[in-house]
FIDO-543942 format. One record per residue: residue number from 1; residue in three letters; x, y, z negated of N, C-alpha, C in turn. Coordinates in steps of 0.2 Angstrom, whole numbers, padded with zeros to 4 digits. Each point is the difference from the previous one (the first is absolute). Layout:
residues N
PAMI seq type    nX    nY    nZ   caX   caY   caZ    cX    cY    cZ
PAMI NUM  ALA     X     Y     Z     X     Y     Z     X     Y     Z
...
END
This chain:
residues 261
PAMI seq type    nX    nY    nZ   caX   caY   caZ    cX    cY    cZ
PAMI   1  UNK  0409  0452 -0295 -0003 -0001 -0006  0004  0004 -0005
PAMI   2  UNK -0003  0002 -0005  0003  0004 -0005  0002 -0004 -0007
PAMI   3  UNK  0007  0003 -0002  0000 -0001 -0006  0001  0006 -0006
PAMI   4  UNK -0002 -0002 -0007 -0001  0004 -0007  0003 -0002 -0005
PAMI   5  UNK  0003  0004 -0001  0003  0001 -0008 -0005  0004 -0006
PAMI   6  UNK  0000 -0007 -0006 -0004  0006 -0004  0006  0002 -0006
PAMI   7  UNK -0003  0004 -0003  0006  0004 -0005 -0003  0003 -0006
PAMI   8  UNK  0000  0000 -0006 -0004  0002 -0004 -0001  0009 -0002
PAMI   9  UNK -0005  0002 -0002 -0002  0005  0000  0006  0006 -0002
PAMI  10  UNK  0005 -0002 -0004  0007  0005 -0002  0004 -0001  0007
PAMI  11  UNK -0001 -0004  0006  0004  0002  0006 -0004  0003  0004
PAMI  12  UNK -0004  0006 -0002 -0005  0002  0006  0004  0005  0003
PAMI  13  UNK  0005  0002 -0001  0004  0005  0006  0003 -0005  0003
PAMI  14  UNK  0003 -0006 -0003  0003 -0005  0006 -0005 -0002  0007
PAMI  15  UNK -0006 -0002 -0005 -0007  0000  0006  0000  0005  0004
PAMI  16  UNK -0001  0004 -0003 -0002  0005  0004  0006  0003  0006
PAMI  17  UNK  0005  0000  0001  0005  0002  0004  0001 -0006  0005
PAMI  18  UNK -0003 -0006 -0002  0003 -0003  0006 -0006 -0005  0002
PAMI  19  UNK  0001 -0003  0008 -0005 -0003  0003 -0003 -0008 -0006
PAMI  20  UNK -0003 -0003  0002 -0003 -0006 -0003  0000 -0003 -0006
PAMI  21  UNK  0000  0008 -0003  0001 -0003 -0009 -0007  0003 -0002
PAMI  22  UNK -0002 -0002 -0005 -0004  0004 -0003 -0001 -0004 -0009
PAMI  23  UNK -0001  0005 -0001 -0002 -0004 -0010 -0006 -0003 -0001
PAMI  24  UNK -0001 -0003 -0006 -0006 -0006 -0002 -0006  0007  0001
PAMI  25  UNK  0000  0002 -0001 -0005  0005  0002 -0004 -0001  0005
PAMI  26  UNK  0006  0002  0004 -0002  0001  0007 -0001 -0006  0004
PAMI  27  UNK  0003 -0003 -0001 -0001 -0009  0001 -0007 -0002  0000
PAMI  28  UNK -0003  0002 -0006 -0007 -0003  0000 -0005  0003  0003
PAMI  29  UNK  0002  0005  0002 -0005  0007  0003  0003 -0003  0009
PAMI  30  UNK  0004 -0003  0001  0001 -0002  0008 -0003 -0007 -0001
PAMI  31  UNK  0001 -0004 -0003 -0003 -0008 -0001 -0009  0003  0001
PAMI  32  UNK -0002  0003 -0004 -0008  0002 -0001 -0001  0004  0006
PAMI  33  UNK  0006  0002  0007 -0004  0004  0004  0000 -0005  0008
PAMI  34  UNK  0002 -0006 -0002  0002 -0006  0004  0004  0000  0006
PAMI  35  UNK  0003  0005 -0001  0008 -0002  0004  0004 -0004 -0001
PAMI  36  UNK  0000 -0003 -0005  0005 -0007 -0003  0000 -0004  0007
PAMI  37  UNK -0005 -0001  0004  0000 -0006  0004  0008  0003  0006
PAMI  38  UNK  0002  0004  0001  0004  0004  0005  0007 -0002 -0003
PAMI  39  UNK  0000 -0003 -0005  0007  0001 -0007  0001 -0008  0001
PAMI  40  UNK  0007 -0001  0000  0003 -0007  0001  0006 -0001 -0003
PAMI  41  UNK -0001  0003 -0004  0007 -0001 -0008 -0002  0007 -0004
PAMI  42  UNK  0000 -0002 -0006 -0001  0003 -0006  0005 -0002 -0005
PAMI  43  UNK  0004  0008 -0001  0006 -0003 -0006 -0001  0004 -0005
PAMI  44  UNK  0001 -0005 -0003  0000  0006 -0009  0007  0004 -0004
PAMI  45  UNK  0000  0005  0001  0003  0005 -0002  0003 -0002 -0009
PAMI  46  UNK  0002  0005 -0001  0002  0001 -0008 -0007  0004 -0003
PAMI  47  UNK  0000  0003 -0006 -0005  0002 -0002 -0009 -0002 -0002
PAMI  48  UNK  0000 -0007  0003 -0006 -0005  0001  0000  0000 -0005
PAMI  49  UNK -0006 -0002 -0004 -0004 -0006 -0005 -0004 -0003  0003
PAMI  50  UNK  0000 -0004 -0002 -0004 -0007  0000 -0009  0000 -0001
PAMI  51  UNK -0003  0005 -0006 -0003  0001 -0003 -0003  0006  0003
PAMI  52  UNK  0004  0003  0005 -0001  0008  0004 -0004 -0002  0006
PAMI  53  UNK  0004 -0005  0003 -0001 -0003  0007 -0005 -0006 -0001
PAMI  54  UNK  0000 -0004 -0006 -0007 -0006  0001 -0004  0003  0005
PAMI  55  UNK -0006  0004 -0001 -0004  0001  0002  0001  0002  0009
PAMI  56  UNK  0005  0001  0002 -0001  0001  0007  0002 -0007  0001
PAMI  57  UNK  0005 -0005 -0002  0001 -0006  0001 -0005 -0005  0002
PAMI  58  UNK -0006  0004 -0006 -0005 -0006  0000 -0006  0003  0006
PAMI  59  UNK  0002  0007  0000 -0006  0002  0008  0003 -0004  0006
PAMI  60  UNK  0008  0001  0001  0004 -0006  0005 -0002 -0007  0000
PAMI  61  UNK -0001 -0005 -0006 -0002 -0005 -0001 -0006 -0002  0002
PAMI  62  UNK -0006  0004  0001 -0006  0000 -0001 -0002  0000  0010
PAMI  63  UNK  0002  0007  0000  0001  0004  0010  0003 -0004  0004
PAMI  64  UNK  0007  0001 -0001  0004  0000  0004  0005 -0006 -0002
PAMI  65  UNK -0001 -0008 -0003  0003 -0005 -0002  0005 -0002  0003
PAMI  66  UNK  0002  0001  0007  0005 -0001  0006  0006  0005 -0004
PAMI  67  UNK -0001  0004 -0001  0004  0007  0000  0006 -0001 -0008
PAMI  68  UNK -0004 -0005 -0005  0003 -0002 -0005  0007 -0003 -0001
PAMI  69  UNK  0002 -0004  0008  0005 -0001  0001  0005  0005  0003
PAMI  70  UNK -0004  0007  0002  0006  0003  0003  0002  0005 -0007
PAMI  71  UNK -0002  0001 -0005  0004  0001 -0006  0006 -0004 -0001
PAMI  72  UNK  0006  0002 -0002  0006 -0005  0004  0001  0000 -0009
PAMI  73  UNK  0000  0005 -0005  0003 -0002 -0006 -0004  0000 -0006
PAMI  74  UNK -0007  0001  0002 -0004  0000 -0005  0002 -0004 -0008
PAMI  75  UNK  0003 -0008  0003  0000 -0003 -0007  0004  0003 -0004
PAMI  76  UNK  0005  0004  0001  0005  0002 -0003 -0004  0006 -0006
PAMI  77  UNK -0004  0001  0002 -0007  0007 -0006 -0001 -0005 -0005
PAMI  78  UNK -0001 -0007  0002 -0002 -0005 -0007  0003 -0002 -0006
PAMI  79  UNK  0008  0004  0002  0003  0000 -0005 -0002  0004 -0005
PAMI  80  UNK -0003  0006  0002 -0002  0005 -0005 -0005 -0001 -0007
PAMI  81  UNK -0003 -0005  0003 -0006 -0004 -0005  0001 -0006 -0004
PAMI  82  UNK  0007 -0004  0001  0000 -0004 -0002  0005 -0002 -0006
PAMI  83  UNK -0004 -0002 -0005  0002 -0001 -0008  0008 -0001  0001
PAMI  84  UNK  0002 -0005  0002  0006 -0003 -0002  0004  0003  0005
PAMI  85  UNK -0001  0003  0006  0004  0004  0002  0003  0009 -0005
PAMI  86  UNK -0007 -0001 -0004  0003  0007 -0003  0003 -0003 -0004
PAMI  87  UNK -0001 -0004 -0003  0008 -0002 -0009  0005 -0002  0004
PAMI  88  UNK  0001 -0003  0008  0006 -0001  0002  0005  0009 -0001
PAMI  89  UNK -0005  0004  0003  0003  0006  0000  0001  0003 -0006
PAMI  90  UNK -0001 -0001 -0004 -0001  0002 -0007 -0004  0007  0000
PAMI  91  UNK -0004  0000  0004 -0007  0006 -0001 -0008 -0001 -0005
PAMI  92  UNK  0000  0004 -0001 -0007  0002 -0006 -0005  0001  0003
PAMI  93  UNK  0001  0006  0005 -0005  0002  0004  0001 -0004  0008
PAMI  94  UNK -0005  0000  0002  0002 -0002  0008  0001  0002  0006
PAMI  95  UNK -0002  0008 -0001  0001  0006  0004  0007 -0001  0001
PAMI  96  UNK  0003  0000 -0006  0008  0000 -0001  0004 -0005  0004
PAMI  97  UNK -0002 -0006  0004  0002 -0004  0004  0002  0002  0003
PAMI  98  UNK  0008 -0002  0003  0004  0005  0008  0000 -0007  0004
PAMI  99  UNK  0000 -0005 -0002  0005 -0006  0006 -0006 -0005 -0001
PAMI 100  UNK  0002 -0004  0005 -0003 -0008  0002  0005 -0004 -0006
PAMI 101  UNK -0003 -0006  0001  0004 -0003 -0003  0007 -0002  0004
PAMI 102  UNK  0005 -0003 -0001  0007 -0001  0001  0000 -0007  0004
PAMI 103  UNK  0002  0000  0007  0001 -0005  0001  0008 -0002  0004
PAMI 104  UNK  0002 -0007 -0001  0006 -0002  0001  0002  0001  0005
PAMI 105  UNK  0006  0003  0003  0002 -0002  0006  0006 -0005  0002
PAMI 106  UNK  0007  0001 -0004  0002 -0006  0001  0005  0002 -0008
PAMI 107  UNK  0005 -0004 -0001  0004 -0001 -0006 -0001  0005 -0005
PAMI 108  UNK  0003  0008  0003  0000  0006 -0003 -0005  0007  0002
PAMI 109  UNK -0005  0001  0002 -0004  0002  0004 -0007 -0001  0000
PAMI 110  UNK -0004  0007 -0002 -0007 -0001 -0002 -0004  0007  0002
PAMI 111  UNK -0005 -0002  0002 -0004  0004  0002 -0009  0001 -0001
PAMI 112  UNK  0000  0006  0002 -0008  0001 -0004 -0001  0009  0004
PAMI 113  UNK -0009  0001  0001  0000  0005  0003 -0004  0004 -0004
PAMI 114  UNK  0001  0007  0001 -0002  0006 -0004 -0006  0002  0001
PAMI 115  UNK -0003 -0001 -0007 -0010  0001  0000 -0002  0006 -0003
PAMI 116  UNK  0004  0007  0000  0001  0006 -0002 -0011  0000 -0001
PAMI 117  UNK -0003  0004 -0006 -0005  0000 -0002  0000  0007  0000
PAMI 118  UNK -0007  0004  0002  0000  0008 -0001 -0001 -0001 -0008
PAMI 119  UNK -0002 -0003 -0005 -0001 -0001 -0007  0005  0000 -0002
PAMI 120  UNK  0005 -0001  0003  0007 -0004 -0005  0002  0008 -0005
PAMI 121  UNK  0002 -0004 -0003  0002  0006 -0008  0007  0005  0004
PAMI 122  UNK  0003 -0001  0005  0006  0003  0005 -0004  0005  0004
PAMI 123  UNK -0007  0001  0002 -0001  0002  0005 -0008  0005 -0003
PAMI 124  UNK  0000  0000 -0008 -0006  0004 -0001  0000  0007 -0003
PAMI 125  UNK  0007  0002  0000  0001  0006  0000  0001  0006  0006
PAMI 126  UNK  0002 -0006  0005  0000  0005  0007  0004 -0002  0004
PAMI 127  UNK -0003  0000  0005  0005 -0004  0007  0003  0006  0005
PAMI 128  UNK  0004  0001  0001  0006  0005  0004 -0001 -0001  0005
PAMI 129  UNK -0002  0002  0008  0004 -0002  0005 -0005 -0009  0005
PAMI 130  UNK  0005  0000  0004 -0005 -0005  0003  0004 -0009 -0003
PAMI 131  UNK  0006  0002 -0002  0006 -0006 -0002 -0003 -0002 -0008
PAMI 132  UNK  0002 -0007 -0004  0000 -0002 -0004  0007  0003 -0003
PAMI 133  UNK -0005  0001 -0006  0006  0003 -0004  0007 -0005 -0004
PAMI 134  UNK  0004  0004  0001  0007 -0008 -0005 -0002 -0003 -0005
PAMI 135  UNK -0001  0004 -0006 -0004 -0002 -0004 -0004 -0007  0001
PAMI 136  UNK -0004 -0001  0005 -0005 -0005  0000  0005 -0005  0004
PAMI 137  UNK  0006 -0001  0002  0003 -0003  0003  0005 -0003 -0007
PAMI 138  UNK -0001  0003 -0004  0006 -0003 -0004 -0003 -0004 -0006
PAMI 139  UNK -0006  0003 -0001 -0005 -0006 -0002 -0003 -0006  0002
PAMI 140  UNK  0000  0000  0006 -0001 -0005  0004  0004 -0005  0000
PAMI 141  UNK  0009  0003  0001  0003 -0003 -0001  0002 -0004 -0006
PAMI 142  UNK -0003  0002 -0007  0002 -0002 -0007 -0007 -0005  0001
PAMI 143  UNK -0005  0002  0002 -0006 -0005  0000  0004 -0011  0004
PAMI 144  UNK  0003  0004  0005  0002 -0006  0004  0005 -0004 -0003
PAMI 145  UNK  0005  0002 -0003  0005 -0003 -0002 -0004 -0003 -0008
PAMI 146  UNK -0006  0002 -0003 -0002 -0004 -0005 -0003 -0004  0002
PAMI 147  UNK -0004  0001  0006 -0004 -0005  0003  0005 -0004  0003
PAMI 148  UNK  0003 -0001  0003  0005 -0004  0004  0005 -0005 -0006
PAMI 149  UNK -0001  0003 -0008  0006 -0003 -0004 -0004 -0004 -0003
PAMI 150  UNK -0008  0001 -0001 -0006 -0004 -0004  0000 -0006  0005
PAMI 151  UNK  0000  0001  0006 -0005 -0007  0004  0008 -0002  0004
PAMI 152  UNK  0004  0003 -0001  0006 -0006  0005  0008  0000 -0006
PAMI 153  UNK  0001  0007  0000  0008 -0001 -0004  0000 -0003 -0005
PAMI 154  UNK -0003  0003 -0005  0001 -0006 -0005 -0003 -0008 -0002
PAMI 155  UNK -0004 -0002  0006  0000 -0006  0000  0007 -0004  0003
PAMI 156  UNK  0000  0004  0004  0007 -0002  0004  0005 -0001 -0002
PAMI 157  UNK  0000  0005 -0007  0009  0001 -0002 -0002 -0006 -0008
PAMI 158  UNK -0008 -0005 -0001  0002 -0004 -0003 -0003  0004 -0008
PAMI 159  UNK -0001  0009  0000 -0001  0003 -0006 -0008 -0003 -0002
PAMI 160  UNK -0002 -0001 -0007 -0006  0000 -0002 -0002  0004 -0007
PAMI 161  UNK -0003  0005  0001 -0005  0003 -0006 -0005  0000 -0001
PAMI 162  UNK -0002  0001 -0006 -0009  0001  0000  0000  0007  0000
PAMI 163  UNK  0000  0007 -0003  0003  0005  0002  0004  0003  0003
PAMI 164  UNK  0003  0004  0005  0005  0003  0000 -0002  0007  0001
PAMI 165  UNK  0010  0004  0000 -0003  0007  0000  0005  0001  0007
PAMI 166  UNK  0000  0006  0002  0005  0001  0008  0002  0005 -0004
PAMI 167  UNK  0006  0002 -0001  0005  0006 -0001  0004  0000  0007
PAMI 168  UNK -0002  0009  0003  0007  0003  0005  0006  0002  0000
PAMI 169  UNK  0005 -0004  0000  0005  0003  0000  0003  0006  0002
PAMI 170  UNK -0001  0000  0007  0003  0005  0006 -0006  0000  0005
PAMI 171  UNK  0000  0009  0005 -0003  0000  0003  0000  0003  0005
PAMI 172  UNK  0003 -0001  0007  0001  0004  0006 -0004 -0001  0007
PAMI 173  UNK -0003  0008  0001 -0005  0001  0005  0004  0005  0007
PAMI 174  UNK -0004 -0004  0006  0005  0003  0004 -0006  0002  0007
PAMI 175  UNK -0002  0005  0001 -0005  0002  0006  0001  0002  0005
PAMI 176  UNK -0001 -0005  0006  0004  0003  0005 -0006  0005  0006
PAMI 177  UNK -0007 -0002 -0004 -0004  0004  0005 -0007 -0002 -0002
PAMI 178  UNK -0005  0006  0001 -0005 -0001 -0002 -0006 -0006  0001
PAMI 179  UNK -0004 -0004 -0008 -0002 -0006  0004 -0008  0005 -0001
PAMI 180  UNK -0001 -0002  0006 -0010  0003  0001 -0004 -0007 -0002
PAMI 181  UNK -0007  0002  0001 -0005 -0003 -0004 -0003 -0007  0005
PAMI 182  UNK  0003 -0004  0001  0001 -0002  0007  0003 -0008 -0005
PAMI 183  UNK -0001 -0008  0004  0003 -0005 -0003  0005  0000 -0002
PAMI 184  UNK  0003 -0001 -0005  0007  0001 -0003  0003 -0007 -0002
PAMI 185  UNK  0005 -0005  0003  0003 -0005 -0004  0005  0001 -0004
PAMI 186  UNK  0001 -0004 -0004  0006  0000 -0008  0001 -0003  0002
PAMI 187  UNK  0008 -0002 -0001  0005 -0005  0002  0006  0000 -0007
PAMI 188  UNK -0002 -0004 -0004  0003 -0003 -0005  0006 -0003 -0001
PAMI 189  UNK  0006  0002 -0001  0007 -0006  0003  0004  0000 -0007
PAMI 190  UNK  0000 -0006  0000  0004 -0001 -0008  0009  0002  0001
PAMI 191  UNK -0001  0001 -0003  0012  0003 -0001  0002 -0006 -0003
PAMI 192  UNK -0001 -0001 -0007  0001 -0004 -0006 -0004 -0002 -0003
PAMI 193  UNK -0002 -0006 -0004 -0002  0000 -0006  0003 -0008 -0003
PAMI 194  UNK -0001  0002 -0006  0002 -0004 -0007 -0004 -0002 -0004
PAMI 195  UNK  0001 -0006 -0003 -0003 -0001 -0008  0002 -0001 -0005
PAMI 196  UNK -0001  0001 -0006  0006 -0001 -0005 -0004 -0007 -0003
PAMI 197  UNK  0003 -0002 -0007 -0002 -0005 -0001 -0006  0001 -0004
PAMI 198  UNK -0001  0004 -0005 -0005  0004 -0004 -0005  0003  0003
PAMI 199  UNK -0001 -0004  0007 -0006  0004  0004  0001  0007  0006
PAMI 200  UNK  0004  0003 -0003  0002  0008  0005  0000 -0003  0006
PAMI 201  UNK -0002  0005  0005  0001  0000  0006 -0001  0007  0001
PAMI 202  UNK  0007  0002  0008  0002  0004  0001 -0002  0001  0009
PAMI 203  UNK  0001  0005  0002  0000  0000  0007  0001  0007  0002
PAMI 204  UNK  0003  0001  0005  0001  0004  0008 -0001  0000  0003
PAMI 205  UNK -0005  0005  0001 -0003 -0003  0009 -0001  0008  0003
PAMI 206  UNK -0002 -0001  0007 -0003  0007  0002 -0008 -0002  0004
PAMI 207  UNK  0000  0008  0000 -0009 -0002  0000 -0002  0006  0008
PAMI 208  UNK -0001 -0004  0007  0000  0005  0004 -0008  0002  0005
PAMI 209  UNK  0000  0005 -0001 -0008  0004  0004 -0001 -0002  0007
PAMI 210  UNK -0001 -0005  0004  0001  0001  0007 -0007  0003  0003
PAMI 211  UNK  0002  0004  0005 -0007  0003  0004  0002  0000  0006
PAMI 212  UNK -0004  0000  0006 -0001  0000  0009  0008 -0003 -0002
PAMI 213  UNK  0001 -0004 -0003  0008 -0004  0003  0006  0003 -0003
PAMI 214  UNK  0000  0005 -0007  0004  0004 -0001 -0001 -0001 -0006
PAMI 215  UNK  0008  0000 -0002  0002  0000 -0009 -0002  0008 -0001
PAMI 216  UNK -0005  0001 -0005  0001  0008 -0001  0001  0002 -0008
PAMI 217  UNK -0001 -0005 -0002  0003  0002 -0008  0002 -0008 -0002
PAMI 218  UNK  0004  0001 -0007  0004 -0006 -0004  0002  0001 -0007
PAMI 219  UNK -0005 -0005 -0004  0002  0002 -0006  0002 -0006 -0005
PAMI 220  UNK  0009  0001 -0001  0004 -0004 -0004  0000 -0002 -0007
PAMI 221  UNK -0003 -0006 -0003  0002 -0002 -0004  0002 -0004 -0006
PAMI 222  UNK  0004  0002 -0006  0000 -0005 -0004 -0003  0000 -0006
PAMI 223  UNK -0001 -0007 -0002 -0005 -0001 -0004 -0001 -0006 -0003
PAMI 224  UNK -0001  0000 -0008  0000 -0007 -0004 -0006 -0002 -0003
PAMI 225  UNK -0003 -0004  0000 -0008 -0003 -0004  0004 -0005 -0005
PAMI 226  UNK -0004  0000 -0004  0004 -0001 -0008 -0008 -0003 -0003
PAMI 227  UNK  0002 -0004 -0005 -0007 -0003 -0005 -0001  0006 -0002
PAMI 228  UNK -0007  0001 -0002 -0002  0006 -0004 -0001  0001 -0007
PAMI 229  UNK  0001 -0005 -0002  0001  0002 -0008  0008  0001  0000
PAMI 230  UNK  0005 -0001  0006  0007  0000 -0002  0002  0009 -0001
PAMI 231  UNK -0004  0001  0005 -0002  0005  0003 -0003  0006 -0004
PAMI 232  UNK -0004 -0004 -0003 -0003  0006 -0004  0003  0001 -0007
PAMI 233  UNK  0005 -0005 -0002  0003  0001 -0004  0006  0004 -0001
PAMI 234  UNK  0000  0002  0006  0008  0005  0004 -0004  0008 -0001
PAMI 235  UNK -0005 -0002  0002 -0004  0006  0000  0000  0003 -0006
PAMI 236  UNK -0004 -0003 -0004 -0001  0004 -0007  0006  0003 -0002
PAMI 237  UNK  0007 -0006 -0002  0005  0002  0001  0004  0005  0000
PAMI 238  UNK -0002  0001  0007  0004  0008  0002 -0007  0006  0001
PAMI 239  UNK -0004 -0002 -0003 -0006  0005  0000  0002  0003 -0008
PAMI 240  UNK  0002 -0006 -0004  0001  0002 -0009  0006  0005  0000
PAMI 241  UNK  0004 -0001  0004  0010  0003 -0001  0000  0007  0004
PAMI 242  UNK -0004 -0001  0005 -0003  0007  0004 -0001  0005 -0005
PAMI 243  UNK -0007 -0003 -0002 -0004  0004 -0007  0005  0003 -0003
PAMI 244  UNK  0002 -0006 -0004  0006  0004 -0007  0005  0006  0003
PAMI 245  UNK  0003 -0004  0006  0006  0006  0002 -0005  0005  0001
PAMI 246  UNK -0005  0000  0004 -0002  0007  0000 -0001  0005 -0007
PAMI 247  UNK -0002 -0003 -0003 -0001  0003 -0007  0006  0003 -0005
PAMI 248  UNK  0005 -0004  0001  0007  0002 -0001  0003  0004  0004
PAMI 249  UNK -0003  0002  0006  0004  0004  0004 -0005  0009 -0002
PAMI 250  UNK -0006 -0001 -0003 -0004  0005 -0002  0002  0004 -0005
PAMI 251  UNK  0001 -0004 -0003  0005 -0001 -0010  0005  0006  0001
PAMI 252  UNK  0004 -0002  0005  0007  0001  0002  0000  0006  0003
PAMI 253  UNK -0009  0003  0005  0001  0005  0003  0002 -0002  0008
PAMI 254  UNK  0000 -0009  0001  0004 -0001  0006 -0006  0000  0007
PAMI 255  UNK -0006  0001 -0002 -0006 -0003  0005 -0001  0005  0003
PAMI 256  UNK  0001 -0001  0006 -0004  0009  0004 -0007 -0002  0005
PAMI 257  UNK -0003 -0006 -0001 -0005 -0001  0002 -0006  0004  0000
PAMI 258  UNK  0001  0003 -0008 -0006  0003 -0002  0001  0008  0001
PAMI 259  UNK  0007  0001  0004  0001  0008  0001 -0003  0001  0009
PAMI 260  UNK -0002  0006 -0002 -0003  0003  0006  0005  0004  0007
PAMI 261  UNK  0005  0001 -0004  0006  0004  0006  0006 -0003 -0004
END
């Protein structure tokens, strides 16, 4: 019996180079030539939408209804449509969704898997190669660490807001090898975190890519969610002092922002 991987249309050299992959494309054009019944696991790649792939979903639903079960991750695409999943991430669009939602694994340790979109705003300028770029991995991992601080940490650490805002402190990325279009777990592990009494809360963690069994990238960090109006108060603030000094340093002759060499 065979197995297939699908992979969204921006991995079509990954497809194309290697045995049992093919893109949503292609996928519908094999489901419609009725070989699906020969295929006893189907896994979904990176690059899928939800909105791409319905229609072959629903020729599988319709033909071949057995077969529905050997899609191993399908649920994990439902992420991409669904409301309250996107405010967890703090997304606008929902192309823009990288991750599942966050789930617990034991004390300090969280986990969610990678639902790379050929739409996503990281991947519509142009895809390189048959590997996911860093870039999309370090978004992913800022998407996980919000989702993971909305639905566990700060209920944990006791914090409550009606708003909040997430300021980065620090930031370190470390790659030990390339991750391809292929199922990706995130692995979440808290360092540190704190609360202060006026609400802050602080934390440490790192955030790691697992693929066939292997850590291939990790990305470090720290980071504090604060009320938003305390926050936005800080802001104006040093948005106002910024201003003036710059003006004073123009007066002065001292700005070379606006100099060409």
């Amino acid at each position: 019996m065979e197995k297939l991987i699908v992979v969204g249309e921006k991995f079509t050299d990954f497809a194309r180079r290697h045995e049992n992959v093919l893109t949503v494309n292609e996928f519908e054009r094999f489901v419609w030539s009725g070989e699906l019944a020969g295929v006893d696991k189907i896994v979904i790649g990176q690059g899928v939408q939800l909105d791409d792939i319905s229609r072959t979903i629903c020729i599988i639903r319709q033909h071949y209804p057995d077969t529905m079960r050997q899609i191993v991750n399908l649920q994990d695409l439902y992420y991409q449509n669904n409301r309250d999943h996107q405010r967890l991430v703090h997304k606008r669009k929902k192309a823009n969704i990288l991750i599942t939602s966050p789930e617990k694994r034991d004390e300090d340790s969280y986990c969610a898997r990678l639902i790379l979109q050929d739409a996503s705003e990281l991947l519509c300028d142009h895809q390189t190669g048959q590997h996911i770029q860093g870039m999309v991995l370090i978004e992913a991992a800022r998407q996980t660490i919000i989702a993971t601080t909305e639905k566990f940490l700060l209920a944990e650490a006791g914090v409550a807001m009606a708003e909040k805002y997430f300021t980065l402190s620090s930031l370190q990325v470390a790659f030990s090898c390339f991750v391809f279009p292929l199922p990706v777990t995130i692995v979440l592990n808290v360092v540190s975190r704190k609360s202060s009494a006026h609400g802050r809360f602080t934390c440490e963690c790192s955030v790691g890519f697992d693929q066939t069994g292997t850590r291939k990238a990790e990305v470090g960090f720290s980071f504090s969610v604060y009320d938003l109006n305390y926050i936005t108060r800080k802001e104006c603030e040093q948005a106002a002092q910024c201003h003036q000094h710059y003006l004073v340093s123009i007066e002065q002759g001292d700005g070379d922002e606006h100099r060409l060499f």
